[in-house]
Backbone as CSV, one residue per row, in Angstrom:
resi,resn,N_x,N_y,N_z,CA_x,CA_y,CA_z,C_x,C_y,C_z
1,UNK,79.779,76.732,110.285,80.116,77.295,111.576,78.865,77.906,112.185
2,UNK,78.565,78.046,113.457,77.557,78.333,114.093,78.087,79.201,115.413
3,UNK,77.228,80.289,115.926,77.918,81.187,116.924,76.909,80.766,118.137
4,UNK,77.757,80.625,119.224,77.006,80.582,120.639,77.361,81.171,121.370
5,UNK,76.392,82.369,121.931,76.565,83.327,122.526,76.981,82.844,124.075
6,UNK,77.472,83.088,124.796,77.630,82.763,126.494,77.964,83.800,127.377
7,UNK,77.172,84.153,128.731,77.938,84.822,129.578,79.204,84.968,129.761
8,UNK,79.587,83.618,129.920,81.318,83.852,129.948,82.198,82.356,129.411
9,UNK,82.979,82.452,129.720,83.973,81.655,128.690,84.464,80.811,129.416
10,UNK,83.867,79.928,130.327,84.738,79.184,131.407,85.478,78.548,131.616
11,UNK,86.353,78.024,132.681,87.420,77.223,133.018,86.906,75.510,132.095
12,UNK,85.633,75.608,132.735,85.723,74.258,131.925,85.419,73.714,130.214
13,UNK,85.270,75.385,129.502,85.065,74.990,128.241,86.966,75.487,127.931
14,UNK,87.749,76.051,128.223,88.935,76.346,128.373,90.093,75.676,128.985
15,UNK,90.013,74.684,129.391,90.910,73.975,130.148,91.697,73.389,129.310
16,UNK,91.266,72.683,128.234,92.451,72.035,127.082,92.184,72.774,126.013
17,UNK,92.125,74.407,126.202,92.043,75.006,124.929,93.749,75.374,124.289
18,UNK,93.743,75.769,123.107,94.708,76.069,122.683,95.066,77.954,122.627
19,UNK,95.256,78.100,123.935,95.763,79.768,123.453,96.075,80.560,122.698
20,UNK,95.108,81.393,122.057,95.980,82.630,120.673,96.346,83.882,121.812
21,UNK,97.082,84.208,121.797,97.749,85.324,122.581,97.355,86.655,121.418
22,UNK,97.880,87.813,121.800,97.203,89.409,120.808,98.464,88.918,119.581
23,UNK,98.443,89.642,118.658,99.296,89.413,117.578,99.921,87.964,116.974
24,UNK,99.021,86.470,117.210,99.178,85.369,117.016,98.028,85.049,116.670
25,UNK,98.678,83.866,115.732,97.951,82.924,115.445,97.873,81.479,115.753
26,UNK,97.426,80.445,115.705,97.306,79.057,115.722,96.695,77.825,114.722
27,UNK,96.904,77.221,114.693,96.242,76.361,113.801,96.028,75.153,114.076
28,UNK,95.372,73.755,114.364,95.155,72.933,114.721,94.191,71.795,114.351
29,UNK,93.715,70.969,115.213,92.994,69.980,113.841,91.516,69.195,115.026
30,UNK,91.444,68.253,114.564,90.084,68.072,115.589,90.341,67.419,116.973
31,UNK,89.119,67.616,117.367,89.016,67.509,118.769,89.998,68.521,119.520
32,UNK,90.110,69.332,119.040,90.863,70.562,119.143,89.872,71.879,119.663
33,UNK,90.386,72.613,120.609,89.344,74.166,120.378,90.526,74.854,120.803
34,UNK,90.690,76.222,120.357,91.305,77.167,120.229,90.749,78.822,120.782
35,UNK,91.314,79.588,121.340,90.513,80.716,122.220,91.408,81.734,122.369
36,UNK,90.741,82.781,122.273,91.724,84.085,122.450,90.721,85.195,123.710
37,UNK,91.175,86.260,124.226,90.659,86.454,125.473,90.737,88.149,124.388
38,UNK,89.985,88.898,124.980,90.556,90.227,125.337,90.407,91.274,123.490
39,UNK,89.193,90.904,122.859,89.226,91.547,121.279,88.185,92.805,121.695
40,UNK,89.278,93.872,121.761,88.568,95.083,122.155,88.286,95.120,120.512
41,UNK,89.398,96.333,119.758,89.421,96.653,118.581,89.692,95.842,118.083
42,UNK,90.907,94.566,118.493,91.198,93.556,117.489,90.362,92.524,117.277
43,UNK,90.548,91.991,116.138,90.000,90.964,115.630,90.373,89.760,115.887
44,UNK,89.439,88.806,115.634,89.520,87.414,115.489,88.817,86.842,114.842
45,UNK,90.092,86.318,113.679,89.457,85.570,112.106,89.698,84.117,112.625
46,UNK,88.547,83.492,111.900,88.929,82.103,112.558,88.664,81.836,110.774
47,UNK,89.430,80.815,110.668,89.365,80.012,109.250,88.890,78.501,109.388
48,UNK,88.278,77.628,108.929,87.935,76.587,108.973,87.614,75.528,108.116
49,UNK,88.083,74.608,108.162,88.296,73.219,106.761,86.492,72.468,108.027
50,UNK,85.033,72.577,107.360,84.082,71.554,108.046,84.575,70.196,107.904
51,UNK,85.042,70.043,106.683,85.205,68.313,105.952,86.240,67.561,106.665
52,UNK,87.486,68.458,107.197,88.790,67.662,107.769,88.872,68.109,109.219
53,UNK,88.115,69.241,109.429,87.608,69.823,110.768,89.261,70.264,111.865
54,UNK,89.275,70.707,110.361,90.878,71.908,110.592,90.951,73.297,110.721
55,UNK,91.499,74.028,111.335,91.312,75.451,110.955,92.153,76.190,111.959
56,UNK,92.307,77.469,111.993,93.080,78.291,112.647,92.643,79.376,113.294
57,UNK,92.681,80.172,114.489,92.572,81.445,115.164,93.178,82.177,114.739
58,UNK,93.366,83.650,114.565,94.042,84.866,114.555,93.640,85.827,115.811
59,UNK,94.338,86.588,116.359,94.155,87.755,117.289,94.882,88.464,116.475
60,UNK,94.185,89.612,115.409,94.794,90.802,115.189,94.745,91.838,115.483
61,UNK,95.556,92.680,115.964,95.976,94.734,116.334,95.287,95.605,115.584
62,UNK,96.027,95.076,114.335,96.189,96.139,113.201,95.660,95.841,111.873
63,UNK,94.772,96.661,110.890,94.581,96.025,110.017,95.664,95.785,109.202
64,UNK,96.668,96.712,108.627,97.863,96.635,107.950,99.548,97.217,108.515
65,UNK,100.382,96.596,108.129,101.766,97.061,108.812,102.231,98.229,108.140
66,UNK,103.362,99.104,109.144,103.670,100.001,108.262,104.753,100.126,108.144
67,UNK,105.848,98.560,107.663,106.704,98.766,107.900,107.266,97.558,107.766
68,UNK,108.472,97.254,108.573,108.951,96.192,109.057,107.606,95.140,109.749
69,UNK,107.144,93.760,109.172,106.600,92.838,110.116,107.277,91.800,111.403
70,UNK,107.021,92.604,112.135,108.063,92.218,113.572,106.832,90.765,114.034
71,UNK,105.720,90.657,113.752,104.622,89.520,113.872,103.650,89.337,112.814
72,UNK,103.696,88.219,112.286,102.560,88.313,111.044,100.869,88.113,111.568
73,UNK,100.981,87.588,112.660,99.611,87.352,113.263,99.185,88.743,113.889
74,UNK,100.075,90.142,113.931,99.198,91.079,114.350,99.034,91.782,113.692
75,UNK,98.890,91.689,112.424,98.143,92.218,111.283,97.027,91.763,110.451
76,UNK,95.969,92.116,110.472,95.114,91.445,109.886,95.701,91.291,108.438
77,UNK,95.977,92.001,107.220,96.642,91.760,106.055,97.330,90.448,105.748
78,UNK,98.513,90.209,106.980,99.183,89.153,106.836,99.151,88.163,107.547
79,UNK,97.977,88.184,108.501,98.010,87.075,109.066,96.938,85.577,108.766
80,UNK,96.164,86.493,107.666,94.970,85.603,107.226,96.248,84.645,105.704
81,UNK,96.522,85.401,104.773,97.442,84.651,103.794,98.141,83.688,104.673
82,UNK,98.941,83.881,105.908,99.821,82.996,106.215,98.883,81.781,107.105
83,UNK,97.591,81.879,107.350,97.062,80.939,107.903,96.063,79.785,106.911
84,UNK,96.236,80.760,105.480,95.915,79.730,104.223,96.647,78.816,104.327
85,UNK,98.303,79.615,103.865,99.319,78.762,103.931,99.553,77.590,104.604
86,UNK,99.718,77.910,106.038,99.469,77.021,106.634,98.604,75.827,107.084
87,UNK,97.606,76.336,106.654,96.357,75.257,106.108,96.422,74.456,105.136
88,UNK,96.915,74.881,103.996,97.295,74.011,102.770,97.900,72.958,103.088
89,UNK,99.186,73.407,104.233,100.025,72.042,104.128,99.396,71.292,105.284
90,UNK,98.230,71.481,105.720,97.368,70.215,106.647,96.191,69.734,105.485
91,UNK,96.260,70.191,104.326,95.238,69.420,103.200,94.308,70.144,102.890
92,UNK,93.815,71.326,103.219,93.179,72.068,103.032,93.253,72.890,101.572
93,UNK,92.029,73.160,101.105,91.969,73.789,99.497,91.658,75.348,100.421
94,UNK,91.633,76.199,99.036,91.166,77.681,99.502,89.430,77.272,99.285
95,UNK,89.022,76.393,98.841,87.623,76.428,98.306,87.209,75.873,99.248
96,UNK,87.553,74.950,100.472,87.024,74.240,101.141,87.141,75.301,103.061
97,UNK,87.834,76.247,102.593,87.874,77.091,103.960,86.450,78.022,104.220
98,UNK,86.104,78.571,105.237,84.861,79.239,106.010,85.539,80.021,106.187
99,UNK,85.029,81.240,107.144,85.762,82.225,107.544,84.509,82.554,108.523
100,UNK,84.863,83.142,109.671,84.638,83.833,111.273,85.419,85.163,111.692
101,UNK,84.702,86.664,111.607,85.035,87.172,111.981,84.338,87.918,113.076
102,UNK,85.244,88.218,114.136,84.804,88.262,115.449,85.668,89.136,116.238
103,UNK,84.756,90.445,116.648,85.323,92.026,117.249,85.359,93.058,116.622
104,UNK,86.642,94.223,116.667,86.386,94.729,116.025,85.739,96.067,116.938
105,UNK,85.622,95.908,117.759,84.871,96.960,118.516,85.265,98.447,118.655
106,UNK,84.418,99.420,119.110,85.242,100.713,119.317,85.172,100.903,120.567
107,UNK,86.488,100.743,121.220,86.738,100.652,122.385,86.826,102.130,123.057
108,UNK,87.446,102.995,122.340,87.740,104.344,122.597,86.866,105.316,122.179
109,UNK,86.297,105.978,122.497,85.985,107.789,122.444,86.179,108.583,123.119
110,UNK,86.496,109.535,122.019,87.211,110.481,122.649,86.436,111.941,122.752
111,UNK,86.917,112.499,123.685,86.079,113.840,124.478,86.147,114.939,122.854
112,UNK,86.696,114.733,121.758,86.801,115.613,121.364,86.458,114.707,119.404
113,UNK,85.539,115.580,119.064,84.407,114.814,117.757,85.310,114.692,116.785
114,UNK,86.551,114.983,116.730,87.693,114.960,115.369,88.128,113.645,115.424
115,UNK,88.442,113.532,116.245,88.929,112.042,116.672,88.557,110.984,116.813
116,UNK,87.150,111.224,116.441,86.049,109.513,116.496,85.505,109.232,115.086
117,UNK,86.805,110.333,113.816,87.003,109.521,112.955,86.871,108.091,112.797
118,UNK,86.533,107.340,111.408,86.863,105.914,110.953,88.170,106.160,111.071
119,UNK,89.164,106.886,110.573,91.248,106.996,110.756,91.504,106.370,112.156
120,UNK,90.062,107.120,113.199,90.984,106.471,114.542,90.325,105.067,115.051
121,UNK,89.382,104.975,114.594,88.441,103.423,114.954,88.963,102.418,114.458
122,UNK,89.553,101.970,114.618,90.813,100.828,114.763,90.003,99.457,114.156
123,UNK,89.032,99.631,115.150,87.930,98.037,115.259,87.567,98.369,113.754
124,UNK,86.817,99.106,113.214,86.342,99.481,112.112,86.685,98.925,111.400
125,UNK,88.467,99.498,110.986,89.389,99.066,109.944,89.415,97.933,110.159
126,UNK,89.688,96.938,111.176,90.197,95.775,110.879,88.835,95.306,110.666
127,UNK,87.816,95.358,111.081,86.890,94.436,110.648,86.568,94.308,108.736
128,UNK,87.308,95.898,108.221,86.955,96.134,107.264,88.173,95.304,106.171
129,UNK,88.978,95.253,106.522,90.535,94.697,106.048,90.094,93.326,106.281
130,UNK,89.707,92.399,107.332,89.527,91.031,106.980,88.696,90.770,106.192
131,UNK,87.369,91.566,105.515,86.653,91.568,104.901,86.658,91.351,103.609
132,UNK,87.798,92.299,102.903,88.520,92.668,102.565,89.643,91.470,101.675
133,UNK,90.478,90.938,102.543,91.176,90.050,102.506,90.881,88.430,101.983
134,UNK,89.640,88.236,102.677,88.800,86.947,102.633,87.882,87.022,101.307
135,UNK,87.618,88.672,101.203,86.980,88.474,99.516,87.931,87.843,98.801
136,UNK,89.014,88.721,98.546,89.917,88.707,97.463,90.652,87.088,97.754
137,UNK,90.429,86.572,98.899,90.695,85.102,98.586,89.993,84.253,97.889
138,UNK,88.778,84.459,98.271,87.650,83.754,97.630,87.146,82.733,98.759
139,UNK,87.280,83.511,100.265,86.771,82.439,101.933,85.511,83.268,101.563
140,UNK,84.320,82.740,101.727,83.603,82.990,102.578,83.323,83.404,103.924
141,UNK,82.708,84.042,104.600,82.451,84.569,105.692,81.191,83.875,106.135
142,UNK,80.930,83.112,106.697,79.877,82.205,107.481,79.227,83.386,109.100
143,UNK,80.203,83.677,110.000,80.008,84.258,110.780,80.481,85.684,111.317
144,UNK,79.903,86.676,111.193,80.135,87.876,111.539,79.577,88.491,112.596
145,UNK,80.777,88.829,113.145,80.354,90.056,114.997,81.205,90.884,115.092
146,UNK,80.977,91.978,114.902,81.947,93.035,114.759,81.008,94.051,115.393
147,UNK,82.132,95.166,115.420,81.394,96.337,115.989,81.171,96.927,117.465
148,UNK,80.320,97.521,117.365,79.932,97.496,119.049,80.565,98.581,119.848
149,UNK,80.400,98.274,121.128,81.313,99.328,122.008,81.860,98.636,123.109
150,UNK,81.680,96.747,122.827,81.989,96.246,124.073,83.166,94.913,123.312
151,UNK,84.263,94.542,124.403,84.878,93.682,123.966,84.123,92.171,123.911
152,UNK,85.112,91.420,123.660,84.819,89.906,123.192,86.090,89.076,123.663
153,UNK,84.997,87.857,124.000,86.487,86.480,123.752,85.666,85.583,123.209
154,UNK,86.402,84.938,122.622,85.947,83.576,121.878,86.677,82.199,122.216
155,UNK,86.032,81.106,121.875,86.674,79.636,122.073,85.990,79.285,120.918
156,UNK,86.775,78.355,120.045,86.357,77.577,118.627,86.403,76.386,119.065
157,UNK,85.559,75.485,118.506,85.707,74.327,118.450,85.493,73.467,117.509
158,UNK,87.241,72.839,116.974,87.380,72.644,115.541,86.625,71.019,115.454
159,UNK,85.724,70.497,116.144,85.366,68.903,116.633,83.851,69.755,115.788
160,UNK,83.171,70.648,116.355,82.096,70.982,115.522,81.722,72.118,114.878
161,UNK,82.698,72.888,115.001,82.696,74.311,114.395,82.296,75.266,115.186
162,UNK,81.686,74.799,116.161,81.064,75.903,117.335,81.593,76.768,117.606
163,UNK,81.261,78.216,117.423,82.155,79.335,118.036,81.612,79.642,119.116
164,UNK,82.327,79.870,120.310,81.531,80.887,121.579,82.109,81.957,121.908
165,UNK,81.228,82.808,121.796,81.276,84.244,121.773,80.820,84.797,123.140
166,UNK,81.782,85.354,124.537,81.380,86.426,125.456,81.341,87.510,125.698
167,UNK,80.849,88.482,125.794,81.021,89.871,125.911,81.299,90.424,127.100
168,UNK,82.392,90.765,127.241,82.768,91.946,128.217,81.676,93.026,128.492
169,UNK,81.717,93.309,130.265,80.701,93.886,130.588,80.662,95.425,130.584
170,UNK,82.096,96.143,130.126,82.463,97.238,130.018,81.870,97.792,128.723
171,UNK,81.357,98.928,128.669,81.418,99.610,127.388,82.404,100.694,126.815
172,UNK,81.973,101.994,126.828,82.943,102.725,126.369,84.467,102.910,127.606
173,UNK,85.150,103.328,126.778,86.237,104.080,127.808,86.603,105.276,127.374
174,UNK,86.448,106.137,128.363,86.714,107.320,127.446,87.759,108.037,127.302
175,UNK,88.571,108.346,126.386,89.959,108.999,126.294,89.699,110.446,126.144
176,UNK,91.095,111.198,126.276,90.475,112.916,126.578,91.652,113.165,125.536
């Protein structure tokens, strides 16, 4: 997998993309690209088969649920296992997957220094939980962008692995 940075994410690299919406996932196969808009704090794990040139998006919230899973794609915890899964049954091994993680940002600070805790940096955790997750699978991590103070969108493209990466021109926002 390889990252390409771009001003912006345009109509015409987006036009037959496959939409991940916030708390979803997707999965798809070649000549395929896949794109999610809008990764302030959340993440986006992309998984990827190079050899069968298969793989899947995530847009995750949260690193873990606390509770009832009302969506498995908006948790980072459960949304990476279920996009193995789902990979398997397109032919995919766990040994033959990549991994892309992408956002993660800290979108928020706040007027007051208690609160810009790691507990409240959201982006943090999840970048730290897919990390996390993809060890204990045994994915590799090929591409990492996390962090920051500015959002992201991405478009994959499962034809060559290409990720494109834009950054939102906003930085902080500040909460009181």
């Amino acid at each position: 997998m390889k990252v390409l940075y771009v001003p912006k994410i345009g109509f015409s690299l987006r036009r037959r993309s496959i939409m991940v919406r916030m708390a979803d996932y997707k999965i798809a196969g070649n000549d395929q690209t896949l794109t999610t808009q809008a990764l302030g704090s959340c993440v986006g794990v992309v998984l990827y088969n190079p050899y069968l040139r298969v793989g899947g998006l995530a847009h995750c919230m949260l690193p873990e649920p606390r509770g009832k899973v009302e969506a498995v794609g908006k948790y980072v915890s459960t949304a990476i296992p279920s996009m193995v899964k789902d990979l398997t049954f397109m032919g995919c091994t766990i040994n033959s997957l990549r991994a892309a993680v992408i956002g993660g940002a800290r979108i928020l600070r706040f007027s007051n220094p208690e609160y810009n805790s790691v507990i409240f940096n959201i982006g943090s955790r999840n970048a730290r939980t897919a990390r996390k997750v993809l060890s204990e699978l045994g994915i590799p991590i090929e591409v990492e962008d996390v962090g920051g103070t500015r959002g992201r969108s991405l478009l994959f493209d499962l034809k060559t692995g290409e990720i494109f990466v834009s950054y939102t021109g906003r930085t902080w926002l500040e909460a009181r």
